[in-house]
PDB file of N, CA, C and O in Angstrom, chain B, residues numbered from 101:
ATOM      1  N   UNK B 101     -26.550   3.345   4.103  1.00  0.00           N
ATOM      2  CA  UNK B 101     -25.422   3.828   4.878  1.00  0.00           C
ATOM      3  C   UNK B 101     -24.130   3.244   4.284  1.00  0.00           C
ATOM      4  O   UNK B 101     -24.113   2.058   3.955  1.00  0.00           O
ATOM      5  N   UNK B 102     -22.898   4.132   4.112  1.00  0.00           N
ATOM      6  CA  UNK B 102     -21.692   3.791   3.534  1.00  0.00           C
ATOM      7  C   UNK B 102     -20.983   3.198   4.203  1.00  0.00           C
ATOM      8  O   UNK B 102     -21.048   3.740   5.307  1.00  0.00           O
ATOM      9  N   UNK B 103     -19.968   1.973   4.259  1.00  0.00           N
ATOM     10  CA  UNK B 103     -19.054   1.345   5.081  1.00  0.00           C
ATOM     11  C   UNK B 103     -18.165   2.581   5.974  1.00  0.00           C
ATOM     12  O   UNK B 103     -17.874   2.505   7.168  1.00  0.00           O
ATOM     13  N   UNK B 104     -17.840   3.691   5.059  1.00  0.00           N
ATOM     14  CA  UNK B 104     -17.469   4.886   6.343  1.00  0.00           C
ATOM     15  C   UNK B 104     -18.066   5.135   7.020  1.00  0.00           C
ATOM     16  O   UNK B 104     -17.447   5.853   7.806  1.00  0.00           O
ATOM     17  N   UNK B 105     -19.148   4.995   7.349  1.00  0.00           N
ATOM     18  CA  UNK B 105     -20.477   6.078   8.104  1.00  0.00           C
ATOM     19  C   UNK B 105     -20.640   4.870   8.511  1.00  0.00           C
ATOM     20  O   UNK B 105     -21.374   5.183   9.447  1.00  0.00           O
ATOM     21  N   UNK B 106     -20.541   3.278   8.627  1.00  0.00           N
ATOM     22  CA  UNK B 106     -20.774   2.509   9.687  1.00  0.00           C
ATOM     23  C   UNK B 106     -19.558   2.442  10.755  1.00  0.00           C
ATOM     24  O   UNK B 106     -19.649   2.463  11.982  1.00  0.00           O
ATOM     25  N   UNK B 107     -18.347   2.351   9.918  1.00  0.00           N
ATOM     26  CA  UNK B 107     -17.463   2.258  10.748  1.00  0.00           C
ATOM     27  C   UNK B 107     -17.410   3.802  11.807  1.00  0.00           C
ATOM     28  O   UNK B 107     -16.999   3.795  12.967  1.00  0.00           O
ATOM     29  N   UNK B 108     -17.849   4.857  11.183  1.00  0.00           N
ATOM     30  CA  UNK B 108     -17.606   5.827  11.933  1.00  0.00           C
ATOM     31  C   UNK B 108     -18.952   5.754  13.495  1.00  0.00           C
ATOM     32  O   UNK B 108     -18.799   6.144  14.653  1.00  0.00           O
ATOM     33  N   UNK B 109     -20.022   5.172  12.907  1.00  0.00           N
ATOM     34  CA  UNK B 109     -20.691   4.850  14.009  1.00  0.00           C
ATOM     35  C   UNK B 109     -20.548   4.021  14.846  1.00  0.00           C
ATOM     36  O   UNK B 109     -21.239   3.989  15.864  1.00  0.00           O
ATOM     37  N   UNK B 110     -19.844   3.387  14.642  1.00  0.00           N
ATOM     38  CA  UNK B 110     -19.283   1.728  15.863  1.00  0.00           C
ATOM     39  C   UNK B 110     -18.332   2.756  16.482  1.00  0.00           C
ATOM     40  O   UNK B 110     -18.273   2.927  17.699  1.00  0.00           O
ATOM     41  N   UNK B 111     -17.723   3.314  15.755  1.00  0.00           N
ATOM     42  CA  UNK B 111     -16.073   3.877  16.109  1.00  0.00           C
ATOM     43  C   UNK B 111     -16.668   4.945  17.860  1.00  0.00           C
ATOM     44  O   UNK B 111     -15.845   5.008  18.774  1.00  0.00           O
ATOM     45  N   UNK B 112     -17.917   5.562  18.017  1.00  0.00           N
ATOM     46  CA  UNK B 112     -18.420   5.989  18.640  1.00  0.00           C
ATOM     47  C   UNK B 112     -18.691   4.953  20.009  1.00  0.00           C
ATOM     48  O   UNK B 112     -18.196   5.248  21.097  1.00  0.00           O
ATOM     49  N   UNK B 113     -19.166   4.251  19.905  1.00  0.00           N
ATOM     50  CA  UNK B 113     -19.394   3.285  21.029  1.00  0.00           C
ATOM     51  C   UNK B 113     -18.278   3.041  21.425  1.00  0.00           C
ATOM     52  O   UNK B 113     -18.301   2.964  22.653  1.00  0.00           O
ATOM     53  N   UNK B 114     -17.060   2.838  20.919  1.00  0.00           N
ATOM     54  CA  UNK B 114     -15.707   2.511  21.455  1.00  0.00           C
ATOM     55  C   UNK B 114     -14.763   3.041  22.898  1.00  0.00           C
ATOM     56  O   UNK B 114     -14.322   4.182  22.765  1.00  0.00           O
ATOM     57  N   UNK B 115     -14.528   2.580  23.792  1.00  0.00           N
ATOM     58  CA  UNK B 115     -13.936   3.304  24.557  1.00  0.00           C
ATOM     59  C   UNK B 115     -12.099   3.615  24.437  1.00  0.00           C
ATOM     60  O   UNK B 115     -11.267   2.713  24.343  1.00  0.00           O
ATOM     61  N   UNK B 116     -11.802   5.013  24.470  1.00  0.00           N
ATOM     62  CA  UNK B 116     -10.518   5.460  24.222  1.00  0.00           C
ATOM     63  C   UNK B 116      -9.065   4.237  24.234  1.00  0.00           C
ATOM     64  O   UNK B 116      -7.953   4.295  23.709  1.00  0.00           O
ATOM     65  N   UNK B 117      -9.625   3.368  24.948  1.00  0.00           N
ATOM     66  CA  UNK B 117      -8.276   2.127  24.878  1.00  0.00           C
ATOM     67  C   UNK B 117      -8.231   1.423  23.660  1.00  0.00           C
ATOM     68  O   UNK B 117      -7.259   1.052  23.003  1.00  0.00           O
ATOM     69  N   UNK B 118      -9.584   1.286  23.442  1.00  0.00           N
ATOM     70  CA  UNK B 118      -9.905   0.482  22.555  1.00  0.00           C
ATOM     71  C   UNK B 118      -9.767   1.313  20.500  1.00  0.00           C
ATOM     72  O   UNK B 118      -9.576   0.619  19.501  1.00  0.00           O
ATOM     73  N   UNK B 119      -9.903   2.509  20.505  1.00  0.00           N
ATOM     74  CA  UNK B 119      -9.448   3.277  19.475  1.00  0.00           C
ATOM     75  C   UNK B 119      -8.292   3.481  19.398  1.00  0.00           C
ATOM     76  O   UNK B 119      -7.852   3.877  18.319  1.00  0.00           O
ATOM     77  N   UNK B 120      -7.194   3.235  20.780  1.00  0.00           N
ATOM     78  CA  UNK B 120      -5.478   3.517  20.306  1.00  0.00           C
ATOM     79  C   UNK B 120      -5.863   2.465  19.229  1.00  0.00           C
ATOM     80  O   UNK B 120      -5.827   2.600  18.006  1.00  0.00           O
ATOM     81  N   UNK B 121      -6.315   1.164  20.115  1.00  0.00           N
ATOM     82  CA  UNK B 121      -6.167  -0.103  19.020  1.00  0.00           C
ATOM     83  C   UNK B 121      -6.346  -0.243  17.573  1.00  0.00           C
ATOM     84  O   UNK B 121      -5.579  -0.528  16.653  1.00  0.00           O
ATOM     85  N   UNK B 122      -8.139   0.171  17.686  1.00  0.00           N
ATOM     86  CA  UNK B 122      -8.176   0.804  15.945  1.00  0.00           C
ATOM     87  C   UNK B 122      -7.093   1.675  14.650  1.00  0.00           C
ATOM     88  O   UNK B 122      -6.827   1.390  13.482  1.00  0.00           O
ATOM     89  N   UNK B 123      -6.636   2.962  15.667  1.00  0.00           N
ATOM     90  CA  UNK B 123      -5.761   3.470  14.919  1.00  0.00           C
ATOM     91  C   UNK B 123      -4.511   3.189  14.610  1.00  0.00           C
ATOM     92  O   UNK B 123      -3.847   3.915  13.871  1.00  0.00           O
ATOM     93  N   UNK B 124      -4.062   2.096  15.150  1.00  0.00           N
ATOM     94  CA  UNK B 124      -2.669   1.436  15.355  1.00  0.00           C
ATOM     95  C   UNK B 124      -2.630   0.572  14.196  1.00  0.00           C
ATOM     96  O   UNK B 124      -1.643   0.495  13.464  1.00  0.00           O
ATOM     97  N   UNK B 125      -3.960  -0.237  13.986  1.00  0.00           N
ATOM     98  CA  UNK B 125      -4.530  -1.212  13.095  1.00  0.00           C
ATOM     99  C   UNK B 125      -4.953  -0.739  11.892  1.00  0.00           C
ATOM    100  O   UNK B 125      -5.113  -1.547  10.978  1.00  0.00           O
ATOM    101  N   UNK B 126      -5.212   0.674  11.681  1.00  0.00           N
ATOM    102  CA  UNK B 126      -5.968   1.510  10.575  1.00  0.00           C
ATOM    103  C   UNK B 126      -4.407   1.924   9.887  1.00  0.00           C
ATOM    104  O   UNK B 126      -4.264   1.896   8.665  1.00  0.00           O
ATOM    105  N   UNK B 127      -3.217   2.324  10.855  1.00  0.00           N
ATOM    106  CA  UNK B 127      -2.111   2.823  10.355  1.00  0.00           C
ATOM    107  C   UNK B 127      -1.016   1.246   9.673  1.00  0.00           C
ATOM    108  O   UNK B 127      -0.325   1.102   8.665  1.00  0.00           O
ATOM    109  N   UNK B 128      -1.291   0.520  10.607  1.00  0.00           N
ATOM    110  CA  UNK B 128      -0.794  -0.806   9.775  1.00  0.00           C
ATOM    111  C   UNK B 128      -1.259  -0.852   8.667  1.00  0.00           C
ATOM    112  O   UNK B 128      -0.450  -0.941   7.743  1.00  0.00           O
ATOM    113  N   UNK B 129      -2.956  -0.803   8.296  1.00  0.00           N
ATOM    114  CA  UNK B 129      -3.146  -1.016   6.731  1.00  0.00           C
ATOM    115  C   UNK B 129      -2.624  -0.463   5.657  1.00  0.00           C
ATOM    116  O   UNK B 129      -2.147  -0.989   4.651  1.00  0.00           O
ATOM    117  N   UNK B 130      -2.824   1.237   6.113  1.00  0.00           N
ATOM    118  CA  UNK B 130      -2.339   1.958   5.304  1.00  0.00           C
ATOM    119  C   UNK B 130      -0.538   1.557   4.908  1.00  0.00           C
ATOM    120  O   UNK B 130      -0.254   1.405   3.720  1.00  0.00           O
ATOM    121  N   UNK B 131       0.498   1.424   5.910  1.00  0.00           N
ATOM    122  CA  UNK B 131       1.796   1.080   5.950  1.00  0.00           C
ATOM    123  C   UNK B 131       1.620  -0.397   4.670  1.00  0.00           C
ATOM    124  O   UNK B 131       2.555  -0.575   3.889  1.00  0.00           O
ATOM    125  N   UNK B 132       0.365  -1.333   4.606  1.00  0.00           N
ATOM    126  CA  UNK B 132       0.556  -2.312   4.059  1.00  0.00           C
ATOM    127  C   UNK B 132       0.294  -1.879   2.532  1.00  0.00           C
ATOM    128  O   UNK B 132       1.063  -2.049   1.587  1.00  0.00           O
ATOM    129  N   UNK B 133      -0.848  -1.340   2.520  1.00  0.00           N
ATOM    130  CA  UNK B 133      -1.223  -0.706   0.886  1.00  0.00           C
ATOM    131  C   UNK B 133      -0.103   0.158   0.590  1.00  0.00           C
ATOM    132  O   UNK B 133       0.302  -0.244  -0.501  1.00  0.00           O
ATOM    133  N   UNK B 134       0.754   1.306   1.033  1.00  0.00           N
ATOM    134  CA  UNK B 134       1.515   1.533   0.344  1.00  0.00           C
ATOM    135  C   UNK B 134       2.877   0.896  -0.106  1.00  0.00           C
ATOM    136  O   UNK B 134       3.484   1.203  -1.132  1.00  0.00           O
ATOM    137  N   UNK B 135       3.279  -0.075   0.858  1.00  0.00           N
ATOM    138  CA  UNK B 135       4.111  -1.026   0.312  1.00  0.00           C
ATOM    139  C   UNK B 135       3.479  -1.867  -0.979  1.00  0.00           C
ATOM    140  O   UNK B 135       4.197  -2.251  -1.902  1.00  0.00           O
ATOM    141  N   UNK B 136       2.538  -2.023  -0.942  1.00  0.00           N
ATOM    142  CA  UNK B 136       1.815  -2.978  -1.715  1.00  0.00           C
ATOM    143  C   UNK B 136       1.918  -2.302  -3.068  1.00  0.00           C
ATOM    144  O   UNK B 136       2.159  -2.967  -4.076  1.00  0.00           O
ATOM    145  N   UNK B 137       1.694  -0.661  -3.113  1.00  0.00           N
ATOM    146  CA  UNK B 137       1.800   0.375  -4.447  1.00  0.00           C
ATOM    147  C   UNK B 137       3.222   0.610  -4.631  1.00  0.00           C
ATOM    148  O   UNK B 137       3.561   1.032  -5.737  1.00  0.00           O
ATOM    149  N   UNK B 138       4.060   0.427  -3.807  1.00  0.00           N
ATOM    150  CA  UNK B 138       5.616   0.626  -4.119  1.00  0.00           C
ATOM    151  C   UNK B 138       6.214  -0.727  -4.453  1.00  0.00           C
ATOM    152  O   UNK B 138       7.422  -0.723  -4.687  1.00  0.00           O
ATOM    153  N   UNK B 139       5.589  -1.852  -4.512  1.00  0.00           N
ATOM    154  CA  UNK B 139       6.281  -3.236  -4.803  1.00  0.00           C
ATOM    155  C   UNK B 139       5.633  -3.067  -6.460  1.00  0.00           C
ATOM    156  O   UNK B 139       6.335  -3.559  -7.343  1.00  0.00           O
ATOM    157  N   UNK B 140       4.493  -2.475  -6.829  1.00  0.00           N
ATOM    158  CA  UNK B 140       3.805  -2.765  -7.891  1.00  0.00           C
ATOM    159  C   UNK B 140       4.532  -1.450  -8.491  1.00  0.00           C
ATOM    160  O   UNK B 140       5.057  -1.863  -9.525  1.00  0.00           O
ATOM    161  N   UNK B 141       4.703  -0.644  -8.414  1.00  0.00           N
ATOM    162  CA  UNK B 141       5.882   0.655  -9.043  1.00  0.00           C
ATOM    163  C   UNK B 141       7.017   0.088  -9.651  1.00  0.00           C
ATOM    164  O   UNK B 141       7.602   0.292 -10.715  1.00  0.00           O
ATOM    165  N   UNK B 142       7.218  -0.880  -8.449  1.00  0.00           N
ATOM    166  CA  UNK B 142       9.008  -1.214  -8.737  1.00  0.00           C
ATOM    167  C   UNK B 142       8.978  -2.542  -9.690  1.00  0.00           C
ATOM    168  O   UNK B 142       9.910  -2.914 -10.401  1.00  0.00           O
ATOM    169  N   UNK B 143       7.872  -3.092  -9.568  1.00  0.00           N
ATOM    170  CA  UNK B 143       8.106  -4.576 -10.533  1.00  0.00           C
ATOM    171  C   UNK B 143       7.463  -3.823 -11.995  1.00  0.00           C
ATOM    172  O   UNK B 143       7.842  -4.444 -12.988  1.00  0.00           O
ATOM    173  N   UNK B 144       6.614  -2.675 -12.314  1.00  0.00           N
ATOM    174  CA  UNK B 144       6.453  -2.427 -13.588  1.00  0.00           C
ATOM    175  C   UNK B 144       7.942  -1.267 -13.951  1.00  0.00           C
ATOM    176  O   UNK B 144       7.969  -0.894 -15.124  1.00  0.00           O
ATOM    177  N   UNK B 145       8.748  -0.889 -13.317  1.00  0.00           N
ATOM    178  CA  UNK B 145       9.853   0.390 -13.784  1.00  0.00           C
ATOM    179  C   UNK B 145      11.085  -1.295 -14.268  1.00  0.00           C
ATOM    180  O   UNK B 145      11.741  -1.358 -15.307  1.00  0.00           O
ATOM    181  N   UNK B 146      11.051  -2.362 -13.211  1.00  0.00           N
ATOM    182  CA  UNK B 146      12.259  -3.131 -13.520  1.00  0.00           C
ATOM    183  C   UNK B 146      11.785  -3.707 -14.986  1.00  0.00           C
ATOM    184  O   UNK B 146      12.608  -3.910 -15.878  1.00  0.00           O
ATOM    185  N   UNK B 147      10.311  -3.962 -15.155  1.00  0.00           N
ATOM    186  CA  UNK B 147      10.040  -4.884 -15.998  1.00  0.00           C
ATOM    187  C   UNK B 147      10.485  -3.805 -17.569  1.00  0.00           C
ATOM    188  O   UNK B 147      11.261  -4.206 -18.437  1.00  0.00           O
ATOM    189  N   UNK B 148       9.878  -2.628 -17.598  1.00  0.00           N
ATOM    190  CA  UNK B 148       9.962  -1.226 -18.095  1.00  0.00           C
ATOM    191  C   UNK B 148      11.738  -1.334 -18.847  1.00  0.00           C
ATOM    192  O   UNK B 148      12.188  -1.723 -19.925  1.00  0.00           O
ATOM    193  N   UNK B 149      12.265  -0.812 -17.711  1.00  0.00           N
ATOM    194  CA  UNK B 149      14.016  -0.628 -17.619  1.00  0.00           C
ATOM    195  C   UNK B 149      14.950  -1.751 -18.413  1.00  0.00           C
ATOM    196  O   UNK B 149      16.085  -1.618 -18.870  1.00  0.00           O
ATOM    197  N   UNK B 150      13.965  -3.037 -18.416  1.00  0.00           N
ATOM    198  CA  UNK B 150      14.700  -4.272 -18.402  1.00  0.00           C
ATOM    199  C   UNK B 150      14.396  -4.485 -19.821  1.00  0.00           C
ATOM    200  O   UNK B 150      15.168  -5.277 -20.363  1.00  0.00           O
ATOM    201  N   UNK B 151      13.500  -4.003 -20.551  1.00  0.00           N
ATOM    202  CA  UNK B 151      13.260  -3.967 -22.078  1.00  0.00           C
ATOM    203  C   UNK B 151      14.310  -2.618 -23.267  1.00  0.00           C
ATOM    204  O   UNK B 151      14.256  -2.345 -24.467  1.00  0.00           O
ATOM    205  N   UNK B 152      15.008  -2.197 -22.295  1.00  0.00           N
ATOM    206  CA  UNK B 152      16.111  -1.135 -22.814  1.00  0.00           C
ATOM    207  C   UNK B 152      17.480  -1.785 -22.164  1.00  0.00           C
ATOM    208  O   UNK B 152      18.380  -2.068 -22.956  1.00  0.00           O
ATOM    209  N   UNK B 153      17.670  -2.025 -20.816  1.00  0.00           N
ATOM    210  CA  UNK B 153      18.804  -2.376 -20.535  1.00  0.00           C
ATOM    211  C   UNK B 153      19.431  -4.084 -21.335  1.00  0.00           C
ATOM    212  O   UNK B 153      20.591  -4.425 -21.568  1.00  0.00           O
ATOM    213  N   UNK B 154      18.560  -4.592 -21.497  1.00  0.00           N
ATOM    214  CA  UNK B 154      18.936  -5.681 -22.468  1.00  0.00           C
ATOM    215  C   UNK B 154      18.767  -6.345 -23.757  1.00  0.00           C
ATOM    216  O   UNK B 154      18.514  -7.451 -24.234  1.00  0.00           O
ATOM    217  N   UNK B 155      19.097  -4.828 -24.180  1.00  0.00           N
ATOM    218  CA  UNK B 155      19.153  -5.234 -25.231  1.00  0.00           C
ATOM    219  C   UNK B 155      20.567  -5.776 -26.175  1.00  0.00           C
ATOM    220  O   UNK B 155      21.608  -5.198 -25.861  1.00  0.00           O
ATOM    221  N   UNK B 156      20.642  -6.470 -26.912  1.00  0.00           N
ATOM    222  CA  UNK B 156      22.210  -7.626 -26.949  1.00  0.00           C
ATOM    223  C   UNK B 156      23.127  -6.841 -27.828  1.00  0.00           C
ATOM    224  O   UNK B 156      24.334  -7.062 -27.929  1.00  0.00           O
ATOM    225  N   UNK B 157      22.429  -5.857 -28.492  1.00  0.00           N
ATOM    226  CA  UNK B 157      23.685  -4.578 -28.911  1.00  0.00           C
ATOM    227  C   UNK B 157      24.343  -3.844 -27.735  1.00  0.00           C
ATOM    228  O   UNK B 157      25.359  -3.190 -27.973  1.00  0.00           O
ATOM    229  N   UNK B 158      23.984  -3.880 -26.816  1.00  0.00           N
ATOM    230  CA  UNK B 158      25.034  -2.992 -25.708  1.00  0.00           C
ATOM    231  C   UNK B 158      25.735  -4.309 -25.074  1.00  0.00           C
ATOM    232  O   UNK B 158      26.760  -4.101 -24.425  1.00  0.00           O
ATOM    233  N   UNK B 159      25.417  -5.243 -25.162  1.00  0.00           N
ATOM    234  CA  UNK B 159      26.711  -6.509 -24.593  1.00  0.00           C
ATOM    235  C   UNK B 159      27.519  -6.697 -25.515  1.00  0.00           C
ATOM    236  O   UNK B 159      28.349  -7.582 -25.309  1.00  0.00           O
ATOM    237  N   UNK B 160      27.566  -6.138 -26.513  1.00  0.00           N
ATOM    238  CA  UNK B 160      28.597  -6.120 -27.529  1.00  0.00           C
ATOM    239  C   UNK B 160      29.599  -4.748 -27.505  1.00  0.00           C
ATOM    240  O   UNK B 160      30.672  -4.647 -28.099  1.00  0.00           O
ATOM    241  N   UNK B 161      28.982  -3.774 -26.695  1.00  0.00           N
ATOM    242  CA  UNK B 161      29.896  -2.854 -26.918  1.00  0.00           C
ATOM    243  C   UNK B 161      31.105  -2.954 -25.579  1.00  0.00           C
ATOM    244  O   UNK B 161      32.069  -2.189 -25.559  1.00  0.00           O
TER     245      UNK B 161
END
């Protein structure tokens, strides 16, 4: 049995108060992983950007 197909079977026993909770907690993760893919975007484009923007012929112009 797959960690989906367990969680989806617990998720069954649950009573409706108790799944706002889950999904509140399921939508936090997701909110955390995509920050987590937009911090890792932005530190490889600065690192990227930062190998053209400094280069010591344009502080001369």
């Amino acid at each position: 049995m797959t960690i989906k197909e367990q969680i989806t079977q617990e998720l069954e026993k649950l009573p409706e108060p108790v799944l706002q909770e889950v999904l509140d907690f399921v939508q936090f993760l997701q909110t955390k992983q995509q920050q987590k893919e937009m911090l890792e975007i932005t530190i490889m484009s600065e690192y990227s950007l930062a190998q053209d923007w400094l280069k010591p012929e344009e502080y001369l112009a």
